[in-house]
C-alpha positions as CSV (number, residue, x, y, z in Angstrom):
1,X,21.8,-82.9,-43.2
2,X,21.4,-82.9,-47.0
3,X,17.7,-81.2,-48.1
4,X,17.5,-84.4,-50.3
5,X,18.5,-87.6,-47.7
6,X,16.0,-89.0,-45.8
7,X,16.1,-89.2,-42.5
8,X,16.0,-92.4,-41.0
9,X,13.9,-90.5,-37.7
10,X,11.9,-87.4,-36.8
11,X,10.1,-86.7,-33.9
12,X,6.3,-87.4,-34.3
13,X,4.4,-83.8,-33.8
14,X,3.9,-82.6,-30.5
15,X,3.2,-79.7,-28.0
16,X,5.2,-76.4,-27.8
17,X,8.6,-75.0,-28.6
18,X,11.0,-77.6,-29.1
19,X,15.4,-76.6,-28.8
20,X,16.0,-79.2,-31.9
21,X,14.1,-82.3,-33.7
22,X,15.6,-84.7,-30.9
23,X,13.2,-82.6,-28.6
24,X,10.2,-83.3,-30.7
25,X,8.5,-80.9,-32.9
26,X,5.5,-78.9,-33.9
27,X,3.7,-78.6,-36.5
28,X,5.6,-75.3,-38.0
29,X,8.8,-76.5,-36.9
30,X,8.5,-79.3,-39.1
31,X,7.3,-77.0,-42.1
32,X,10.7,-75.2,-41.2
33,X,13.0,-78.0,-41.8
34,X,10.8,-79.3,-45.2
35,X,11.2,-75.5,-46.4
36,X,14.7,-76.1,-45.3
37,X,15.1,-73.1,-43.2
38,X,16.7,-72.8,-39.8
39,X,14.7,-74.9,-37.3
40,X,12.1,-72.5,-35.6
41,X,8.6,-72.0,-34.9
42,X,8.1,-68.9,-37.1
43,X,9.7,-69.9,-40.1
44,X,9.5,-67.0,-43.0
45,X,8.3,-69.7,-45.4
46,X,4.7,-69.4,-43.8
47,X,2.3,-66.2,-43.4
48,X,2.5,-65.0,-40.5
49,X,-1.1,-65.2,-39.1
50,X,-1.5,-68.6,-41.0
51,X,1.5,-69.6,-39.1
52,X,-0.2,-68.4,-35.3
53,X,-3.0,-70.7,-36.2
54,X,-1.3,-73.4,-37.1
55,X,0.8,-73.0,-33.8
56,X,-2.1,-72.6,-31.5
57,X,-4.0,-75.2,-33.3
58,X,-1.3,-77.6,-32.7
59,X,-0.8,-76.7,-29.2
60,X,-4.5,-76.9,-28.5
61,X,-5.4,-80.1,-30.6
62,X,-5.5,-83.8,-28.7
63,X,-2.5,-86.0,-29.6
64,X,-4.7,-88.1,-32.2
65,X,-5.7,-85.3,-33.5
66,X,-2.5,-83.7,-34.1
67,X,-1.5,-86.2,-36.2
68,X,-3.9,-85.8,-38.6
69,X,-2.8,-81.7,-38.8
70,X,0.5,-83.5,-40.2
71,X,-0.5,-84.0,-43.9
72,X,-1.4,-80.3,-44.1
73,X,2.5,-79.0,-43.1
74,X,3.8,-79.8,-47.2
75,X,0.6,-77.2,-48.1
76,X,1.6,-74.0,-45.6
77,X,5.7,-74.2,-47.3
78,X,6.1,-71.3,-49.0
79,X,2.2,-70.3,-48.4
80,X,2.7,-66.4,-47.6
81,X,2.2,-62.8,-49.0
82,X,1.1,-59.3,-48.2
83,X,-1.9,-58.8,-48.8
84,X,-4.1,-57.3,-46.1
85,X,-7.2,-59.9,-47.3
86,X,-4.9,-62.9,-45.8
87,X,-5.2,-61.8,-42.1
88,X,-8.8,-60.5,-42.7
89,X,-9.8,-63.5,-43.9
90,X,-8.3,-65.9,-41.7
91,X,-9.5,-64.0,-38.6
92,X,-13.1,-63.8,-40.5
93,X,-13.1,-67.7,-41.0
94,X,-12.1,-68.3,-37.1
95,X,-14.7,-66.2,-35.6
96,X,-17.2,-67.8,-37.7
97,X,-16.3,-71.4,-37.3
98,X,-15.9,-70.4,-33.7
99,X,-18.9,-68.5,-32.5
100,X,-21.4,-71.0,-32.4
101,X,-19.8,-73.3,-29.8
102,X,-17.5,-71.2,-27.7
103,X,-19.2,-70.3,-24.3
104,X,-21.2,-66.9,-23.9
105,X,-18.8,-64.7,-22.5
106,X,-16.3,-65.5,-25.5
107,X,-18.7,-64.6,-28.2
108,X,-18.8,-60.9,-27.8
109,X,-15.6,-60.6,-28.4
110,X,-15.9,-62.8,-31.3
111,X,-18.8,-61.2,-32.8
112,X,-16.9,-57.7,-32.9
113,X,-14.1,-59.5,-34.5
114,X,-16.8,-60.6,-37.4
115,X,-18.7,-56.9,-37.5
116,X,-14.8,-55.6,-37.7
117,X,-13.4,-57.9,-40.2
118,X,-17.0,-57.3,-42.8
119,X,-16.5,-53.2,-42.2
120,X,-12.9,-53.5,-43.3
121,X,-13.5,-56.1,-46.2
122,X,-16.0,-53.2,-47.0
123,X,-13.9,-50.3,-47.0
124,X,-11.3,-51.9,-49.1
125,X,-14.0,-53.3,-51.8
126,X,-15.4,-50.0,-51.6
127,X,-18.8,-51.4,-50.4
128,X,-21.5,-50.1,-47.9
129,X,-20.0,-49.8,-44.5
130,X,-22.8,-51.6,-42.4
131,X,-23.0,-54.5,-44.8
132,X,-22.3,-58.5,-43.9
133,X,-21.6,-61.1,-46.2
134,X,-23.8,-64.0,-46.1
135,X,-22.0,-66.2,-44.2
136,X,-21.1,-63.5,-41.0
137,X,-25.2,-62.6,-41.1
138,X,-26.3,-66.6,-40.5
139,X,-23.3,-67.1,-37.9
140,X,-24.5,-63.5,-36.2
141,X,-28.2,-64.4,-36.7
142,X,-27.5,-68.2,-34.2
143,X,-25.9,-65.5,-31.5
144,X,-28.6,-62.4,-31.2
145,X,-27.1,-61.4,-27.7
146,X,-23.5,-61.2,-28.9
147,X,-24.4,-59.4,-32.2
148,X,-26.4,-57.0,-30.3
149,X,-23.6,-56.7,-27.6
150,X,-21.4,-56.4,-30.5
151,X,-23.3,-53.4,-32.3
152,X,-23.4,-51.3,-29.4
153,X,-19.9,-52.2,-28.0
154,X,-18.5,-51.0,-32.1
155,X,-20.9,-48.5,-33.8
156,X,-19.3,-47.7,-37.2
157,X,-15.8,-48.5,-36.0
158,X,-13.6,-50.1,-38.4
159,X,-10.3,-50.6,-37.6
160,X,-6.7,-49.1,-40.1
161,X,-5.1,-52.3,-42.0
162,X,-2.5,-51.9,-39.7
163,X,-4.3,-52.5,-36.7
164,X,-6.0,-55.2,-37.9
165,X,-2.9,-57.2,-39.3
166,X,-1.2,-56.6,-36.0
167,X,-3.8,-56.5,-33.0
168,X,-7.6,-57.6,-34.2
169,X,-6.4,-60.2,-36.8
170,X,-4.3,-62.6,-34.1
171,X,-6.5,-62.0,-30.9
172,X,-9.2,-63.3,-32.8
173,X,-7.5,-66.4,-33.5
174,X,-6.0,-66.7,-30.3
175,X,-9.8,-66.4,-28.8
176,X,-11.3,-68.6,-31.8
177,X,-9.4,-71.8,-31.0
178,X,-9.2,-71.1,-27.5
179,X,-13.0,-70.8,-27.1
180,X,-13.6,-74.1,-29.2
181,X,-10.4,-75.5,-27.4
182,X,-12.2,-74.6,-23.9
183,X,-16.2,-75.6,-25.5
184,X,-18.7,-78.1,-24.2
185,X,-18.7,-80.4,-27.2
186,X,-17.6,-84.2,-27.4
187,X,-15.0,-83.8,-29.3
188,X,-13.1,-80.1,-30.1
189,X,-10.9,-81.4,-32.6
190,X,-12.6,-81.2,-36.1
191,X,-13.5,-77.9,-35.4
192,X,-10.1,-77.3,-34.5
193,X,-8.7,-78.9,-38.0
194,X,-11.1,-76.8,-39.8
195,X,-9.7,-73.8,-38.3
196,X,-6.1,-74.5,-39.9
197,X,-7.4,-76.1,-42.7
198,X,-9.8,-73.5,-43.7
199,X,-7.2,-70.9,-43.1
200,X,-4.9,-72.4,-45.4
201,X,-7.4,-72.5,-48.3
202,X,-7.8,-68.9,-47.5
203,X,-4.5,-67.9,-47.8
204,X,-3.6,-70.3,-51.0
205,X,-6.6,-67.8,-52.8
206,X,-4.8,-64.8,-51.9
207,X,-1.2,-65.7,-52.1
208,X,-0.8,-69.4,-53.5
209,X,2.2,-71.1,-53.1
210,X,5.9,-69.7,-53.9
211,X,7.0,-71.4,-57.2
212,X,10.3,-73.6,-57.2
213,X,10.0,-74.0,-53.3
214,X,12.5,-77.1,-52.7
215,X,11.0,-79.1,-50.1
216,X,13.2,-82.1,-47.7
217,X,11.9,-85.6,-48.5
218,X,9.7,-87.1,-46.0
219,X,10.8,-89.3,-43.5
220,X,10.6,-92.7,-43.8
221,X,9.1,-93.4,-40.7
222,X,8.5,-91.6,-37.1
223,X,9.0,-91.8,-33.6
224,X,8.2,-90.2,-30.6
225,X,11.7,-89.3,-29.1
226,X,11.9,-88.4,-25.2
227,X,12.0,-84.2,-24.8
228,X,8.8,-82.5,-24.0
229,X,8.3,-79.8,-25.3
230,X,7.7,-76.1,-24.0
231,X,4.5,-74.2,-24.1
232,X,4.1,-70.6,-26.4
């Protein structure tokens, strides 16, 4: 199919891994075939750990709200780079947005991420090693059992770049929108579309979009097409 014809179909966004569009899609599959890149889930177009969120997001969102994650594919095309303050801030900005609502035994875990995440932000801005930004200190100060947890359970410990970009940086997404996934509030999903969405302004201040990207028109309209889709 040309980049520039539009297609008369595409599958409307759904759950999982998906063989090919006539299966359905999600949301970085689609951003695959806009970026026109083969069709797959971790397309190179997209960071890395912006891409994970957006996956788990999508997997974890309700169908309506799915559909609203769709105006935000055209933004993550071509939305990627190296530098270390991506992951650290994405995984910053999911604890936080996280910890307030996900249930006790999640916010430990969560709380170390955001003691972590400040200590590295600190080493590499050549700050004061104990010191919390503003927004990690309010979040922290709602949860005094987990911070406390968290202080003991991490003394001083700050993790290499490469750890964190590997290991810390994706298991605290994974535990961010599984814990507001899993939380006892009406309705998960805003908090869930903040999580992508605020990750994505994250990553546009650090990296910013790749100049001259070519992008596939939209469709002109979509359908659900029969295939379900695997889980990740």
């Amino acid at each position: 199919m040309s980049m520039t014809r539009t297609p008369d179909l595409v599958p409307v966004l759904s759950r999982g891994k998906h063989r090919n569009p006539r299966r359905g899609a999600c949301f970085m599959e689609m951003a695959s075939y806009l970026a026109g890149e083969r069709w797959s889930d971790h397309p190179a177009c997209t960071h890395p750990l912006l891409a994970a969120t957006a996956r788990q997001v999508n997997d974890r969102i309700s169908d309506a709200g799915r559909a609203r994650l769709a105006s935000l594919i055209p933004s993550v095309i071509g939305l990627t780079g190296e530098d270390i303050r991506i992951d650290l801030g994405i995984a910053l900005h999911c604890a936080i947005t996280a910890l307030p609502v996900v249930a006790a035994e999640r916010q430990r875990g969560l709380a170390v991420a955001v003691l972590s995440a400040n200590r590295l932000g600190n080493v590499l801005d050549d700050r004061p090693e104990n010191q919390l930004d503003e927004a990690s200190r309010a979040v922290l100060a709602g949860v005094p059992h987990a911070w406390r947890w968290a202080r003991k359970f991490s003394p001083g410990f700050s993790p290499s770049t490469k750890a964190f970009r590997r290991y810390a940086a994706p298991a605290t997404v994974t535990g961010a929108v599984d814990g507001v996934a899993a939380a006892c509030i009406a309705d998960p999903d805003p908090l869930l579309y903040q999580l992508l969405a605020g990750s994505i302004e994250i990553t546009t201040a650090f990296a910013g979009p790749a100049p001259g990207r070519r992008q596939r028109v939209p469709a002109r309209r979509a359908v659900r097409l029969p295939g379900a889709g695997s889980r990740r």
